[in-house]
PDB file of N, H, CA, C and O in Angstrom:
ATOM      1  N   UNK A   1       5.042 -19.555  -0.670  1.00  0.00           N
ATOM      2  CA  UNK A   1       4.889 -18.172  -0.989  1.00  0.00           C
ATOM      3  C   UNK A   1       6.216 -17.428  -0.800  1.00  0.00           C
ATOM      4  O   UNK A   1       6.671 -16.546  -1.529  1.00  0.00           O
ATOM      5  N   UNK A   2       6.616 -17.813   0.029  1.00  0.00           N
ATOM      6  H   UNK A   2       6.246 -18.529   0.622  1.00  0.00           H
ATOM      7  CA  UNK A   2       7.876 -17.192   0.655  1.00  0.00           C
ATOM      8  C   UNK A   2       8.743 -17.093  -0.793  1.00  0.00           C
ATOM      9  O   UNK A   2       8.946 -16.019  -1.360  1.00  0.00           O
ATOM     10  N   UNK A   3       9.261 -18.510  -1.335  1.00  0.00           N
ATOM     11  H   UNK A   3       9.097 -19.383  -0.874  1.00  0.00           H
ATOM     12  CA  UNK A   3      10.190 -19.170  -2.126  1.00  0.00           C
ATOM     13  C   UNK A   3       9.448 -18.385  -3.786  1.00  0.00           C
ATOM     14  O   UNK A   3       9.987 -18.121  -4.861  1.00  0.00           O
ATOM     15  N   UNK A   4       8.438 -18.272  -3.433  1.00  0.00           N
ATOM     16  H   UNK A   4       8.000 -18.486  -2.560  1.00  0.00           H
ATOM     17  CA  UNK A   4       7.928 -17.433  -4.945  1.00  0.00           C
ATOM     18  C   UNK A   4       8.412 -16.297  -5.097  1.00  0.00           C
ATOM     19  O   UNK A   4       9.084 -15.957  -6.071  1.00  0.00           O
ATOM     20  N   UNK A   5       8.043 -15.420  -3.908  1.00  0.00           N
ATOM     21  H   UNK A   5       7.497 -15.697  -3.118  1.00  0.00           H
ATOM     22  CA  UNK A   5       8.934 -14.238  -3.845  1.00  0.00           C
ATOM     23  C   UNK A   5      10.113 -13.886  -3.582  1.00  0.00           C
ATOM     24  O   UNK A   5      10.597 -12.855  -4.049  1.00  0.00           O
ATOM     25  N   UNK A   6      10.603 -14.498  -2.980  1.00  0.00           N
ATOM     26  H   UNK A   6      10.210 -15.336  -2.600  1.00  0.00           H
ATOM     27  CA  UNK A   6      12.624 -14.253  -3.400  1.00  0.00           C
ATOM     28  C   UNK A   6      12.519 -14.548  -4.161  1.00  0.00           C
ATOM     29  O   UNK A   6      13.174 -13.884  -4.964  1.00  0.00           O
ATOM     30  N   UNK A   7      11.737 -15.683  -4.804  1.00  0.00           N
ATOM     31  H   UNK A   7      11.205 -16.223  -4.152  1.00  0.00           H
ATOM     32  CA  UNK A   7      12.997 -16.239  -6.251  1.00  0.00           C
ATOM     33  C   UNK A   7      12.551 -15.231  -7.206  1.00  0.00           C
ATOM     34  O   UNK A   7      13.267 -14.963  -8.170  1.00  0.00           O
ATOM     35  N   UNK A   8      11.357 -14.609  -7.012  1.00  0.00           N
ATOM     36  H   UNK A   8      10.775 -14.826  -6.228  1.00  0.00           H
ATOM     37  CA  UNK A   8      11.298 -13.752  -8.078  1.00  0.00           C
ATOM     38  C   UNK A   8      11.745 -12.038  -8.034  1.00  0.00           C
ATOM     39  O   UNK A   8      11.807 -11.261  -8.988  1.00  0.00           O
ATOM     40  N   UNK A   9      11.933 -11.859  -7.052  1.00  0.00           N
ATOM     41  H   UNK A   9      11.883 -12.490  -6.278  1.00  0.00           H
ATOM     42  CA  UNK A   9      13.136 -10.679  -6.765  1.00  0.00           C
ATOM     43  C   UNK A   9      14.153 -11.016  -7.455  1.00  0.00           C
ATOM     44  O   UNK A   9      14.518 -10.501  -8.512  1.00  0.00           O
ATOM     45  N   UNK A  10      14.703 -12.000  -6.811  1.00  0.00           N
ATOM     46  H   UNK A  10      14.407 -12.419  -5.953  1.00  0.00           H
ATOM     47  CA  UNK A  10      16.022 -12.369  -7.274  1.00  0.00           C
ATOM     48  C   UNK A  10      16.662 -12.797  -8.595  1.00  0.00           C
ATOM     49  O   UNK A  10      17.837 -12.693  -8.946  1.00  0.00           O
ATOM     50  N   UNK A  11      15.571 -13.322  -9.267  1.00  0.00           N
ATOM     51  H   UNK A  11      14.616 -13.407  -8.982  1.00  0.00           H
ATOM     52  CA  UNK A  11      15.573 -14.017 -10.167  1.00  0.00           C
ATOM     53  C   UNK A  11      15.496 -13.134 -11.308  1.00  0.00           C
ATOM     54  O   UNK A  11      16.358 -13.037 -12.181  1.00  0.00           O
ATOM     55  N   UNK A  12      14.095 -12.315 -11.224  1.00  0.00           N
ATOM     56  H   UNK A  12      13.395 -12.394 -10.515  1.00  0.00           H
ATOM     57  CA  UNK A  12      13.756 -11.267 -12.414  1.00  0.00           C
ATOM     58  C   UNK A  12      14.981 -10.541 -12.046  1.00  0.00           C
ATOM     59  O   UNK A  12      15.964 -11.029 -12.602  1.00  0.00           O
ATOM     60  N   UNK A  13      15.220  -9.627 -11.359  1.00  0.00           N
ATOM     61  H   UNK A  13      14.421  -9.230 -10.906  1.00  0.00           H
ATOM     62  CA  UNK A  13      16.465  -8.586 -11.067  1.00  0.00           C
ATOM     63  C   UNK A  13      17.608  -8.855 -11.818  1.00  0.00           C
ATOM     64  O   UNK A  13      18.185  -8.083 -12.584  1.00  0.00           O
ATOM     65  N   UNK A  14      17.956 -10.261 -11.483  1.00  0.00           N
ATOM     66  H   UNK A  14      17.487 -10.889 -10.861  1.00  0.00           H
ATOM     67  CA  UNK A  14      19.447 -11.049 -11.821  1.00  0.00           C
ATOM     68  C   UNK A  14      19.247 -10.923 -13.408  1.00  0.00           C
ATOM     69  O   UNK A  14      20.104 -10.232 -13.959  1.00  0.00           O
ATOM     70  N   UNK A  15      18.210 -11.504 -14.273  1.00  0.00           N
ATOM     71  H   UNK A  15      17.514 -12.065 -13.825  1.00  0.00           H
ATOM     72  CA  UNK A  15      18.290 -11.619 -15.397  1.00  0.00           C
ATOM     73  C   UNK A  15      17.763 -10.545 -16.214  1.00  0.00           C
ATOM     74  O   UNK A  15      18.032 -10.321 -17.394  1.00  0.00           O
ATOM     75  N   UNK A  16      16.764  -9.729 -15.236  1.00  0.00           N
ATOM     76  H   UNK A  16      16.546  -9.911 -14.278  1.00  0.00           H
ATOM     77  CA  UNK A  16      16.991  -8.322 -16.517  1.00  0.00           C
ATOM     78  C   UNK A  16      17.743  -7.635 -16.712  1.00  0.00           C
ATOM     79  O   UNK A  16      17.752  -6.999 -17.766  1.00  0.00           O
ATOM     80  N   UNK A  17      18.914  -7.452 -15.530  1.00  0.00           N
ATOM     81  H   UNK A  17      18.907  -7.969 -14.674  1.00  0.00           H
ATOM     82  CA  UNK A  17      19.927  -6.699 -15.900  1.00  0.00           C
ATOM     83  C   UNK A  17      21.254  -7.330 -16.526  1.00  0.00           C
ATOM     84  O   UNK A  17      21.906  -6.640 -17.310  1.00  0.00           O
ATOM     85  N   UNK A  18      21.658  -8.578 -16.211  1.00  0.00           N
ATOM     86  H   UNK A  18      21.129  -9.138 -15.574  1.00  0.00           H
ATOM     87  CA  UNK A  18      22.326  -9.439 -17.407  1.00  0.00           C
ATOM     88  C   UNK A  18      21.717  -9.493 -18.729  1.00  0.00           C
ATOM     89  O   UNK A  18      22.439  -9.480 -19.726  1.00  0.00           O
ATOM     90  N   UNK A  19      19.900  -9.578 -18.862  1.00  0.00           N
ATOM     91  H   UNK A  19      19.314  -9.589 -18.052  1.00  0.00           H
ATOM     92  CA  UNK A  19      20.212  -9.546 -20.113  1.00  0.00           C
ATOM     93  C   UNK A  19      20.123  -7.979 -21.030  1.00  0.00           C
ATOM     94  O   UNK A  19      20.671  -7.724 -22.103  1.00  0.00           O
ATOM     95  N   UNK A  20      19.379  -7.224 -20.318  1.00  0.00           N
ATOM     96  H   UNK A  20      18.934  -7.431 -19.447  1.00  0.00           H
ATOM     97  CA  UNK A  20      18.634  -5.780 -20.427  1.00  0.00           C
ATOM     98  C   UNK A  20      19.957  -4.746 -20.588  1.00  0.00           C
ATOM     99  O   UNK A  20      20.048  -3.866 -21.444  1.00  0.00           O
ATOM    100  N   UNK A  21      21.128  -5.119 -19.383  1.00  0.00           N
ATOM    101  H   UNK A  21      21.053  -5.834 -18.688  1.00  0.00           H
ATOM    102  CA  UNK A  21      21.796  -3.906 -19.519  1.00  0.00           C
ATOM    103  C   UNK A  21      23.472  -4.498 -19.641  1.00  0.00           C
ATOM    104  O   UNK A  21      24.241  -3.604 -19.994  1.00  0.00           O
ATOM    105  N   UNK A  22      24.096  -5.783 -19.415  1.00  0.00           N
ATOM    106  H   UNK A  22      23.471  -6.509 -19.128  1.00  0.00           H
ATOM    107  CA  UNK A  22      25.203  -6.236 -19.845  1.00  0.00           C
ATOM    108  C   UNK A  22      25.305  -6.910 -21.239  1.00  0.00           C
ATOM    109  O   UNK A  22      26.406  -6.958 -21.787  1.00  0.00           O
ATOM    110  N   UNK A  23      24.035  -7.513 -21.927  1.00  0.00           N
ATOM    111  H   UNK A  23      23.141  -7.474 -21.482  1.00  0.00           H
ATOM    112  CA  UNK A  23      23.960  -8.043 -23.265  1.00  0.00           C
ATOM    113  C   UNK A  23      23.780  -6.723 -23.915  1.00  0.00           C
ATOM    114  O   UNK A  23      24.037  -6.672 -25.118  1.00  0.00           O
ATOM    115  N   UNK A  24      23.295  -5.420 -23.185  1.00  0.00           N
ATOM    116  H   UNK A  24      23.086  -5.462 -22.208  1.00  0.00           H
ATOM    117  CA  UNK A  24      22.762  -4.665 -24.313  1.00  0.00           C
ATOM    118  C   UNK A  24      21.563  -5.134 -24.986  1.00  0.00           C
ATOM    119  O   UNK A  24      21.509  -4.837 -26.179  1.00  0.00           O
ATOM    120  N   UNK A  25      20.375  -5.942 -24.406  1.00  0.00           N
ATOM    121  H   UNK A  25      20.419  -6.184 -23.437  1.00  0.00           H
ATOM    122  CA  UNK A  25      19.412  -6.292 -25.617  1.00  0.00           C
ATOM    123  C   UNK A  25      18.385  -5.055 -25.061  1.00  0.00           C
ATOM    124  O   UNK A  25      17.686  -4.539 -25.932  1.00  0.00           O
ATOM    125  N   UNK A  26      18.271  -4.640 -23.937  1.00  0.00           N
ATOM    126  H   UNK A  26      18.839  -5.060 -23.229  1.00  0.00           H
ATOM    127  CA  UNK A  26      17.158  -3.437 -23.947  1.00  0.00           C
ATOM    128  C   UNK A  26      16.432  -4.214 -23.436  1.00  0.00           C
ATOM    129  O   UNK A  26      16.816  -5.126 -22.703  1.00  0.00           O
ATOM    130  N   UNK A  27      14.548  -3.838 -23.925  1.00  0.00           N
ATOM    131  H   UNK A  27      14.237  -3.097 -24.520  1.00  0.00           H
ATOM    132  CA  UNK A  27      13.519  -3.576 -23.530  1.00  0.00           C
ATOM    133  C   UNK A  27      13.622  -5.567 -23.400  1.00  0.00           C
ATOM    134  O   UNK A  27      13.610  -6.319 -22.425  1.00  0.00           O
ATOM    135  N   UNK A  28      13.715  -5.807 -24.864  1.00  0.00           N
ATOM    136  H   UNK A  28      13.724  -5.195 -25.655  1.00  0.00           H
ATOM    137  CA  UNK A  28      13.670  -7.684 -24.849  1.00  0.00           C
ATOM    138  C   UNK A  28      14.370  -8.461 -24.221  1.00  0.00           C
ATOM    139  O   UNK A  28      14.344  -9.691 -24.204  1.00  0.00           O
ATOM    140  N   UNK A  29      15.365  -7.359 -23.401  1.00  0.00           N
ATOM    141  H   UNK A  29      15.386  -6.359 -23.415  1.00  0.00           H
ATOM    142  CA  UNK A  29      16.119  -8.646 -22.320  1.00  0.00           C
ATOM    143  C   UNK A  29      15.873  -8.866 -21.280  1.00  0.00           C
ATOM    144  O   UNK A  29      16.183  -9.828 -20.578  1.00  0.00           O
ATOM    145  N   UNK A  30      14.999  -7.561 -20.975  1.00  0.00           N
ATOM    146  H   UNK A  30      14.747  -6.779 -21.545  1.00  0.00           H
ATOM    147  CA  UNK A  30      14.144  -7.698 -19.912  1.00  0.00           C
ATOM    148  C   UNK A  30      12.991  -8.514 -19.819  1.00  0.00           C
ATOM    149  O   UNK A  30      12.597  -9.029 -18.772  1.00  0.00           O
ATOM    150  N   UNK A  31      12.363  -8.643 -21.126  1.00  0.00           N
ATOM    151  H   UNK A  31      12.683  -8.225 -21.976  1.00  0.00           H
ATOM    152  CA  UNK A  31      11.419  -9.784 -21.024  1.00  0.00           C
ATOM    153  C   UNK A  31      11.496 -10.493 -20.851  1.00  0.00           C
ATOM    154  O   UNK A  31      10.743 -11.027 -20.038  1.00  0.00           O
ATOM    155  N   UNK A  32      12.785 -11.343 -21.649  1.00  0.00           N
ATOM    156  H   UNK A  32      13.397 -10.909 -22.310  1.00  0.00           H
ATOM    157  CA  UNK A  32      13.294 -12.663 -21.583  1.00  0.00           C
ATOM    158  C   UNK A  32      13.567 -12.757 -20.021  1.00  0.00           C
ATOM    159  O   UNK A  32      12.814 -13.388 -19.280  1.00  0.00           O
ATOM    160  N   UNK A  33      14.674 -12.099 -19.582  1.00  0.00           N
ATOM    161  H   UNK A  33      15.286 -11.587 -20.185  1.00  0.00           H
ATOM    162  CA  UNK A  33      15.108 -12.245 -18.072  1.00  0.00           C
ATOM    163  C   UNK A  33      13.616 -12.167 -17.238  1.00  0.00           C
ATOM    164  O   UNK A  33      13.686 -12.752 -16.157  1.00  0.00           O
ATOM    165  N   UNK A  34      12.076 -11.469 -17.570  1.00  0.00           N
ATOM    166  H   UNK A  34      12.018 -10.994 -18.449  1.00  0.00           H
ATOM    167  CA  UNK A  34      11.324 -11.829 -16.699  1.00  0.00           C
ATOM    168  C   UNK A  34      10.482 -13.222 -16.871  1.00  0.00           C
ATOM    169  O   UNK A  34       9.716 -13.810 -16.108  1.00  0.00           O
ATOM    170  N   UNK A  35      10.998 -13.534 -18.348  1.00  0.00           N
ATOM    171  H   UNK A  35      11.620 -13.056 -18.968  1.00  0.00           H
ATOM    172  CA  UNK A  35      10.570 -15.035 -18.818  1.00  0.00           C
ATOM    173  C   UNK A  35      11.131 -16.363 -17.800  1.00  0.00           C
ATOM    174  O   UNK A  35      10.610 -17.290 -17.179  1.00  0.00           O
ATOM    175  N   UNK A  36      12.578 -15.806 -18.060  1.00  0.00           N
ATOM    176  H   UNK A  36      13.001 -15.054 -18.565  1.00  0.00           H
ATOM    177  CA  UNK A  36      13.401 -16.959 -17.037  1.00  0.00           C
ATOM    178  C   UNK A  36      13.015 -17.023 -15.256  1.00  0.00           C
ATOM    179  O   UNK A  36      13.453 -17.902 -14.514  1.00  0.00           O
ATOM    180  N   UNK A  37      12.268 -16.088 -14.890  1.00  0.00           N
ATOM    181  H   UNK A  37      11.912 -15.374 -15.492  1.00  0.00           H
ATOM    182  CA  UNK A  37      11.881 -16.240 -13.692  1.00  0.00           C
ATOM    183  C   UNK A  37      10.822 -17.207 -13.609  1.00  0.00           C
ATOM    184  O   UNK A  37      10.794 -18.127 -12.793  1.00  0.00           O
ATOM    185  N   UNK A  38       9.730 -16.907 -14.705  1.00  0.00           N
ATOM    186  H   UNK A  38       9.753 -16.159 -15.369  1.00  0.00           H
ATOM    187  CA  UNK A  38       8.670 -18.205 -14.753  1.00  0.00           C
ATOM    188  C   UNK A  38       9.146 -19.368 -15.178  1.00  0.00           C
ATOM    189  O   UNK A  38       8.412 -20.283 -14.802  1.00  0.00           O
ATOM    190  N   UNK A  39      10.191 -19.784 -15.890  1.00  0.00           N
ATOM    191  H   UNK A  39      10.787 -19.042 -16.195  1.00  0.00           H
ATOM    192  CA  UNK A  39      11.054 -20.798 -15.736  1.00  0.00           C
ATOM    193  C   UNK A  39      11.231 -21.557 -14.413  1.00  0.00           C
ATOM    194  O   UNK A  39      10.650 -22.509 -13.893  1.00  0.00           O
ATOM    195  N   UNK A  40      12.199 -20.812 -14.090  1.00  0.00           N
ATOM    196  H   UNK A  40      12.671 -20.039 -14.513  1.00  0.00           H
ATOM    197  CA  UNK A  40      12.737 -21.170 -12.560  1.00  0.00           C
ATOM    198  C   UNK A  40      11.843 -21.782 -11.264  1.00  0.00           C
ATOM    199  O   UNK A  40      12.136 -22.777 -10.600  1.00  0.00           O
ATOM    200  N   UNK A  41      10.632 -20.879 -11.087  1.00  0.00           N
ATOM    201  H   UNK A  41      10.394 -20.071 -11.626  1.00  0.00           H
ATOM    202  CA  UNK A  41       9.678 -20.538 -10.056  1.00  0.00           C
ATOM    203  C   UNK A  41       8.696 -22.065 -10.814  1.00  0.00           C
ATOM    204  O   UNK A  41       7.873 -22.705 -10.159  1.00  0.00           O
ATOM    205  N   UNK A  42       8.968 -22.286 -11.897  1.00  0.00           N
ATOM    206  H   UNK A  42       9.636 -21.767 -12.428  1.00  0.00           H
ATOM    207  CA  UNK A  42       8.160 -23.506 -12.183  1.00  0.00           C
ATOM    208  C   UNK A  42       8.759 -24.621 -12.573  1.00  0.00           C
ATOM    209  O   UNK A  42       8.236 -25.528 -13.220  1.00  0.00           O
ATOM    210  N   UNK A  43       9.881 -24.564 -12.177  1.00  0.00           N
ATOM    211  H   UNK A  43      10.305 -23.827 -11.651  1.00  0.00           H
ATOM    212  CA  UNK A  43      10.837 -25.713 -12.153  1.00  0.00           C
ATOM    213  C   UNK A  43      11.100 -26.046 -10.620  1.00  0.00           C
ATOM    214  O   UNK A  43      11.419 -27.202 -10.342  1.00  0.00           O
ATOM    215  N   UNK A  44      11.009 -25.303  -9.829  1.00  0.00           N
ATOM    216  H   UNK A  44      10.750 -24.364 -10.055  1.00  0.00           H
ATOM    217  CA  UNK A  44      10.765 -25.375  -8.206  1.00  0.00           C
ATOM    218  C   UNK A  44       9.624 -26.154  -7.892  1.00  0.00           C
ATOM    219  O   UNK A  44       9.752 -27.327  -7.539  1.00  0.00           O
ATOM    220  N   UNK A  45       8.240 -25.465  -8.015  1.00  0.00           N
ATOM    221  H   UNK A  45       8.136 -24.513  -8.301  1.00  0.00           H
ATOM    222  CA  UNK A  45       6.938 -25.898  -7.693  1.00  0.00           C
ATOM    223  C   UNK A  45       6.666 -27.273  -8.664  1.00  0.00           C
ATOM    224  O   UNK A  45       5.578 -27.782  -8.394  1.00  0.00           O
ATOM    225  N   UNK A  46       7.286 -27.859  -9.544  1.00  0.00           N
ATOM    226  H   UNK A  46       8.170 -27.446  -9.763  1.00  0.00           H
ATOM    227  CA  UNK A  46       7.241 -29.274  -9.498  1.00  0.00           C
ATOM    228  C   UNK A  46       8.026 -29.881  -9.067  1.00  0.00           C
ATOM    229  O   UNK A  46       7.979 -31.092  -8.847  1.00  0.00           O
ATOM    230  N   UNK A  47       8.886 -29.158  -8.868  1.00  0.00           N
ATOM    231  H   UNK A  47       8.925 -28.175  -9.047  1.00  0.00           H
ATOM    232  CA  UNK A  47      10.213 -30.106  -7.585  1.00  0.00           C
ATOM    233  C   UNK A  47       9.381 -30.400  -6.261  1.00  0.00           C
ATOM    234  O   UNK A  47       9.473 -31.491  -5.699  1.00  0.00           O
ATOM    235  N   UNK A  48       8.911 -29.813  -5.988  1.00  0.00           N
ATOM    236  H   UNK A  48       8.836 -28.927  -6.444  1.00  0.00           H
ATOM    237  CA  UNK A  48       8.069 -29.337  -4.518  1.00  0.00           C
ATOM    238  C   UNK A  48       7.216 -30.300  -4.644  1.00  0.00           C
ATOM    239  O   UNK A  48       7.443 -31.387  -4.114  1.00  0.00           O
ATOM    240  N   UNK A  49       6.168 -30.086  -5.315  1.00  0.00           N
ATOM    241  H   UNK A  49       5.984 -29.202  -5.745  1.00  0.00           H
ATOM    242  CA  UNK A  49       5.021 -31.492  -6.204  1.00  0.00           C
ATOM    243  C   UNK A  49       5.522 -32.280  -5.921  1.00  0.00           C
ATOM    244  O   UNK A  49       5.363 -32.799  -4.816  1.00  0.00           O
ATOM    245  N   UNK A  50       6.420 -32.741  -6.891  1.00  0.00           N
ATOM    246  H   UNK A  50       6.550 -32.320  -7.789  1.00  0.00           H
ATOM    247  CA  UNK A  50       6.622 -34.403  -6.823  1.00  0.00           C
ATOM    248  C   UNK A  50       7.399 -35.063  -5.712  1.00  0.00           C
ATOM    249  O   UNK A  50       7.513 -36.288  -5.691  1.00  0.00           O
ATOM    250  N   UNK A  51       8.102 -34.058  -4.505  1.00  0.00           N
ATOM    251  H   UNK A  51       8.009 -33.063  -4.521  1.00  0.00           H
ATOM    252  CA  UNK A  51       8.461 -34.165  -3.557  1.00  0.00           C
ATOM    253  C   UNK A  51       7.598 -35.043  -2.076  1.00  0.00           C
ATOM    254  O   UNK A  51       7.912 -35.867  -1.217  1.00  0.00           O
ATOM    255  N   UNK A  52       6.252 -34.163  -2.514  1.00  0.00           N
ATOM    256  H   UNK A  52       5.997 -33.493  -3.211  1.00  0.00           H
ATOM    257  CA  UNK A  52       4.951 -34.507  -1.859  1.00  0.00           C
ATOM    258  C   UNK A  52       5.444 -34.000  -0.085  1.00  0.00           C
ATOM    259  O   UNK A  52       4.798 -34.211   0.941  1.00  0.00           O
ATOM    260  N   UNK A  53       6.621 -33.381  -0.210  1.00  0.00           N
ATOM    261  H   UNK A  53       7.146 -33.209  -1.043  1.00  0.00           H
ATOM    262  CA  UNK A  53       6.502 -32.196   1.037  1.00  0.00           C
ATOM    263  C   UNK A  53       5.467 -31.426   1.418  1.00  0.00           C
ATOM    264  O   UNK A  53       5.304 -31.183   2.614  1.00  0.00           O
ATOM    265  N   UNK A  54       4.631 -30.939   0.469  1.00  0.00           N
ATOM    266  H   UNK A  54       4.764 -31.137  -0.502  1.00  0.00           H
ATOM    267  CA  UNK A  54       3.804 -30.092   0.826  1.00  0.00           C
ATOM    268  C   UNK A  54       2.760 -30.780   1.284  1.00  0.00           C
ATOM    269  O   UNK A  54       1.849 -30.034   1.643  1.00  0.00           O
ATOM    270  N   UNK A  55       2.486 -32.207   1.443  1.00  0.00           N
ATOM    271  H   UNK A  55       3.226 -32.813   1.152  1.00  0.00           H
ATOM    272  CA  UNK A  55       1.221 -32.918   1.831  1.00  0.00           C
ATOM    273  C   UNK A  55       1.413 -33.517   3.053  1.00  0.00           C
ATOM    274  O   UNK A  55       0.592 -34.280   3.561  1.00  0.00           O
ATOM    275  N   UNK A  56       2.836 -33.091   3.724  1.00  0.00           N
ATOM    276  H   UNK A  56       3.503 -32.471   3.311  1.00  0.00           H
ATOM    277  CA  UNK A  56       3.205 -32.956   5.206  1.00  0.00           C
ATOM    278  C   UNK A  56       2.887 -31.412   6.390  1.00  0.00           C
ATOM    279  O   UNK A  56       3.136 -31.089   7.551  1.00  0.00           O
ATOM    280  N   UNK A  57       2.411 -31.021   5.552  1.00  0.00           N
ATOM    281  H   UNK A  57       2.208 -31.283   4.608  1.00  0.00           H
ATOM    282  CA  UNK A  57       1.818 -29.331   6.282  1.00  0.00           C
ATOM    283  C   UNK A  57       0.586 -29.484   7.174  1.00  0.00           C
ATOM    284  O   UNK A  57      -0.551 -29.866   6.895  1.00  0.00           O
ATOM    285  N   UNK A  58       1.016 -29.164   8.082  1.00  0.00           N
ATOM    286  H   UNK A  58       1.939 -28.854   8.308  1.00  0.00           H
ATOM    287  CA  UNK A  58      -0.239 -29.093   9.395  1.00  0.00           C
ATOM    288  C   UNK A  58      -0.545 -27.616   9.812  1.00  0.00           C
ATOM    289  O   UNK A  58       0.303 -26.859  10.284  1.00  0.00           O
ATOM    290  N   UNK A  59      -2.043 -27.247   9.551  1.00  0.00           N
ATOM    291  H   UNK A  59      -2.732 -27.863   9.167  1.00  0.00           H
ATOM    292  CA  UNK A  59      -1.836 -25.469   9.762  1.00  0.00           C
ATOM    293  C   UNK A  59      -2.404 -25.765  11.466  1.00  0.00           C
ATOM    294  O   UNK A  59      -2.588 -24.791  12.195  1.00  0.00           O
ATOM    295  N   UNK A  60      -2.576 -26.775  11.832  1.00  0.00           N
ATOM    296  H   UNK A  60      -2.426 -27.567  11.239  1.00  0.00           H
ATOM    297  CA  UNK A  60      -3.295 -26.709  13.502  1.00  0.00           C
ATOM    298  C   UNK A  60      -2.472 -28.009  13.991  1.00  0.00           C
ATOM    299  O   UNK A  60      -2.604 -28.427  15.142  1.00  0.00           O
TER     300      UNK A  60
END
């Protein structure tokens, strides 16, 4: 959860304003740049998956 939310602060932020306000594309670069966050955030969580880290978690 943690890693979902930075990356998606960080991630959406970083790329809507590279693409929204340094490309000049506007409203659609912001989409795209919030596109590339679901990219990212799901290029992680199968890293994570196939890692099988997460099937080392003990909540007790």
């Amino acid at each position: 959860m943690i890693a979902s939310i930075s990356l998606t602060i960080a991630a959406r932020l970083f790329f809507s304003v590279l693409f929204g306000l340094a490309f000049g594309w506007g409203v659609i670069g912001v989409a795209i740049g919030m596109s590339m966050d679901l990219v990212f955030r799901g290029i992680l969580f199968i890293w994570r998956y196939r890692s099988q880290k997460w099937t080392e978690f003990h909540l007790i």
